[in-house]
N, C-alpha and C positions, 0 to 999 in steps of 0.2 A: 387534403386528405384528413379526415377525422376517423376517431375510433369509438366505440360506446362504453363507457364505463360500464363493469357488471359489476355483483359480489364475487370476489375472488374464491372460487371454489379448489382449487388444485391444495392439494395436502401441502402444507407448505414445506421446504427441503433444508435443511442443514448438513454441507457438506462437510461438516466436521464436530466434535465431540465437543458435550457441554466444557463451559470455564478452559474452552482452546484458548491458543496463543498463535496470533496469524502475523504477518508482514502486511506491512501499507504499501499501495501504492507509492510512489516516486519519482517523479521527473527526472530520464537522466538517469535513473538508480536501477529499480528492480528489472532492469532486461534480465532475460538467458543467462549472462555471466553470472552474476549478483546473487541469482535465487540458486544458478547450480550452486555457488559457494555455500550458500548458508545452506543448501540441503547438505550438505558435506561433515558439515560442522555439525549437524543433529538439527535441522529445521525446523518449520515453525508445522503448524498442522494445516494450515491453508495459506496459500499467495494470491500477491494480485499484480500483474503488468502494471507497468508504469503507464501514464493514463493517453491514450491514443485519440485523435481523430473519427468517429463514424462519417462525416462525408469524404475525409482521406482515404480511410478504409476501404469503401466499396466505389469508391472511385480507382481500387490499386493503384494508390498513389507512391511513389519512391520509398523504399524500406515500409511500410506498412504491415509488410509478413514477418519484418521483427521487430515493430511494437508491438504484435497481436500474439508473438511465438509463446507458446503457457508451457514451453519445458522447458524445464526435464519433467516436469509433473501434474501435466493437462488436467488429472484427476482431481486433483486439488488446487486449482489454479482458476481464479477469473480472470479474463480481459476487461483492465477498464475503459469503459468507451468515455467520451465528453460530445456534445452534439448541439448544436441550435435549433435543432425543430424535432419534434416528434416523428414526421416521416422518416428523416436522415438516419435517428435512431433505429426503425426498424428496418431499414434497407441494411444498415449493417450486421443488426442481429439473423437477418436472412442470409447473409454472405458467409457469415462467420459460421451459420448453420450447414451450408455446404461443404466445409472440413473435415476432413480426412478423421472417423471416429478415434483412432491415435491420438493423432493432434490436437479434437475440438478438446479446448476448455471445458471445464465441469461448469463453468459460470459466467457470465456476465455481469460486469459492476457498474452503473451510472452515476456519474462524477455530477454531485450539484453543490459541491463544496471549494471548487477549484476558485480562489480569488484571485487570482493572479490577471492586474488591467487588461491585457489585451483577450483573457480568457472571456472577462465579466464583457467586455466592449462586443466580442462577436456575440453574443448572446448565449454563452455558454457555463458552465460552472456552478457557483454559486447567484447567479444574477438571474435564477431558476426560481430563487427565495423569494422573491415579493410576485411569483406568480402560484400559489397553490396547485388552482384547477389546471394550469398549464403543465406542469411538471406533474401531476397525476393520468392528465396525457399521453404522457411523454414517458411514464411506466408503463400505462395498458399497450401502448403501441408496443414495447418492446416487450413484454408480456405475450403479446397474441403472434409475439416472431420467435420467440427463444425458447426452445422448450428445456433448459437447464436450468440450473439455480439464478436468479435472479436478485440484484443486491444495490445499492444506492448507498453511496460517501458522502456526504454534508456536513457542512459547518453551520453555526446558528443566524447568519443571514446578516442585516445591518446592524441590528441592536440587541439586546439581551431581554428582548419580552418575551417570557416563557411560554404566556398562552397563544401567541402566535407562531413562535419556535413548535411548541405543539400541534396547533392546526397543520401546519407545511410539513410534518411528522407523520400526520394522521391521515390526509389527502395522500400522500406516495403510498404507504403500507396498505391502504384500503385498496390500490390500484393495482397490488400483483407483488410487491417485492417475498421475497422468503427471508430476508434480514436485512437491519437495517446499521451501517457505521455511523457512528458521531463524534465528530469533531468539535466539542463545544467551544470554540470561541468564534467570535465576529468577522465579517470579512476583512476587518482593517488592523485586526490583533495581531497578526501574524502570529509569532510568537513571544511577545513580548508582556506577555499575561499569562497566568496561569490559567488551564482550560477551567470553565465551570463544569468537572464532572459531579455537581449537584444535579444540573441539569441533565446528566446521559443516567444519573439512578430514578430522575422522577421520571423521566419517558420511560426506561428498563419496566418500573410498573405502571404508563399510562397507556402503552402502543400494547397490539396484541398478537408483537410478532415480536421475534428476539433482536435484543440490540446489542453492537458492539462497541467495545468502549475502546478509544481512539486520543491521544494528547498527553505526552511526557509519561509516559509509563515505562520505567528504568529499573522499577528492582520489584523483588517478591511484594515489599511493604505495600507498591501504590498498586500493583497488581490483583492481591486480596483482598485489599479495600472495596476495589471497582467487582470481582469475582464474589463477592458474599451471596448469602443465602437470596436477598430481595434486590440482586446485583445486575451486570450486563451475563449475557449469557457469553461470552469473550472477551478476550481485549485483543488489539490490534498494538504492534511496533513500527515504529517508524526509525527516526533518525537513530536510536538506542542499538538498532541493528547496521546500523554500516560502522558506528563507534566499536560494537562489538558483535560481528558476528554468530559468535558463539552461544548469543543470549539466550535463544529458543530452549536450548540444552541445561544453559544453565537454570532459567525462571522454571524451567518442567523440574530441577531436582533441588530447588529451596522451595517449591509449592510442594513438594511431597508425591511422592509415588517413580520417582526414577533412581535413575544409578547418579552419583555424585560424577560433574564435570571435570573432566582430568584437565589439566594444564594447558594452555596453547598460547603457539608459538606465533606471535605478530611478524616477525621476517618470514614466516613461510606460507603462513595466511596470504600477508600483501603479493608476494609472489608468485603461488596460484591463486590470485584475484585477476592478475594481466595473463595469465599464460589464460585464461579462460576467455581474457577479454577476446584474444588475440586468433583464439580458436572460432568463437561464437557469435563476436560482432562485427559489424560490415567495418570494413578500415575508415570510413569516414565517421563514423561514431567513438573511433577507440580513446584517442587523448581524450576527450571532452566526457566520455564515461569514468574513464580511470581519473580524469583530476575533482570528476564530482564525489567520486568515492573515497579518496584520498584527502581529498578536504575535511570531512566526519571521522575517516580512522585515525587520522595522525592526530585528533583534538584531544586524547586522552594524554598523551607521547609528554614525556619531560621537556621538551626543545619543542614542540608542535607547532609554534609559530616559524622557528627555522627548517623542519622537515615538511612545514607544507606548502613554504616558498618556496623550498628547492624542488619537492616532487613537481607541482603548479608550473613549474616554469620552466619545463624539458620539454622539450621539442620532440620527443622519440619513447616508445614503452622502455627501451633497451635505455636513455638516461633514465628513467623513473626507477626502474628496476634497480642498475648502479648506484642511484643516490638512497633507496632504502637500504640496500645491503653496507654500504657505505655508515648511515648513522648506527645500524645495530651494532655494528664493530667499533663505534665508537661509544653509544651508550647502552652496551650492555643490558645493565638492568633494566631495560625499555623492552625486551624483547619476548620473555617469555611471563604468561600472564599466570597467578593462581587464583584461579575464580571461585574458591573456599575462601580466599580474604580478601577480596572486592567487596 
């Protein structure tokens, strides 16, 4: 199957307001529970699923209805796909197009940033990177099946050469996307480097679609850095939001224009985080969501490395539950946060 590249005429769509603050993707993280929590807590202005399958997908493959589930808030929510070929991609963006107008997602995301071996070995991810015209593709395809917002995740590929980090920037946005996230660091950085968001300000003025800025963004400081006048048109949160939930709320009222964050209570956060698990994911997902969440929240905690042994290593929501009410009654000042002096 091939598709014909054209000029991208469709007005391009931002389903959310200049200098937003949205949720990343997550493995394991942003399902149903996760995104209803932080909608709770005063959310972000856009979400994304945690990153799915397209040939699982429209193969209805086991749970696939809830990696692709975009609530509590379809409207501002994409499905990220990941996929090996260009057709795969658009069989799913047709599938996904058959949902329930409720239900469907406001968007579609395409993962070309996912390094994770067995991701880059099937041919998915970022291992997209060293094929341009391929992955230009592999947007029109899913362009000429999706008719929502349309959006692509990446990281900067093998190496740190920016005019080719450019070109593979330039080849997807020319092919349909309406915005583009970046991840600036290498497939092999993990995170043991700080991102080059040099790189997401020179594409922010080299692309001619808006970009979102994505890599260790934790407080108002690196937020308005990346948000300036010749900036990304967003930024993106990841791990900073399982650490604290509450961040959305908080960054929208140190960036100016909201009501100040009141206080919140980490024992009763953690508590409806599983009572939601327990409501909204299939029971074979539930330990292995709550110990991936658990792992990021307990990391701020004075004892962290003993409350996230003990959470980690309960057999049952009902131990995990017991052992967090357990340390807050022992350490107190652990439990209730003032986000005025963070």
């Amino acid at each position: 199957m091939s598709f014909i590249l054209a000029p991208y005429s469709i007005v391009q769509m931002l389903p959310f307001p200049s200098k937003a603050i949205l949720l990343a993707p997550m493995v394991g993280i942003t399902n149903r529970a996760f995104r209803t929590l932080v909608d709770e807590l005063g959310g972000p202005d856009y979400a994304f699923t945690e990153m799915a399958s397209a040939e699982a997908f429209y193969s209805h493959a086991q749970y696939e209805a809830f990696y692709t589930d975009a609530r509590p808030s379809p409207l501002s929510t994409s499905v990220q796909f990941y996929a090996r070929s260009a057709a795969a991609m658009a069989m799913a963006c047709e599938e996904l197009m058959k949902r329930d107008g409720a239900e469907r997602p406001a968007g579609i995301d395409i993962n070309f940033g996912c390094s994770a071996p067995h991701i880059r070995k099937s041919g998915g991810g970022s291992a997209w990177s060293s094929d341009p015209a391929g992955a230009a593709e592999f947007v029109a395809a899913a362009r000429a099946a999706w008719q929502g917002v349309l959006s692509a995740k990446i990281r900067m590929g093998p190496d740190e050469d920016y005019d080719r980090f450019l070109g593979f920037c330039a080849a997807i946005a020319d092919a349909g996307l309406d915005f583009l996230t970046v991840h600036p660091r290498t497939d092999g950085q993990k995170f043991k480097r700080s991102p080059r968001h040099d790189f997401t300000l020179r594409l922010a003025q080299g692309l001619s679609l808006p970009v979102v800025a994505n890599g260790d963004i934790a407080d108002a400081a690196s937020a308005q850095t990346l948000l300036g006048e010749k900036g990304a048109a967003a930024i993106m949160i990841g791990r900073e939001a399982v650490r604290r939930p509450w961040i959305f709320r908080l960054l929208r009222a140190e960036l100016g224009g909201a009501a100040p964050c009141p206080p919140q209570d980490r024992q009763e956060i953690s508590l409806r985080f599983l009572s939601l698990v327990e409501d909204l994911l299939p029971e074979a997902w539930r330990l292995q969501s709550s110990r991936r969440f658990f792992s990021y929240f307990c990391e701020p905690l004075s004892f962290s490395h003993h409350i996230k042994y003990r959470v980690m290593n309960q057999a049952t929501l009902a131990g995990m539950r017991a052992s967090l009410i357990e340390y807050f009654e022992q350490v107190p000042g652990d439990r209730i946060v003032l986000p005025a002096a963070e």
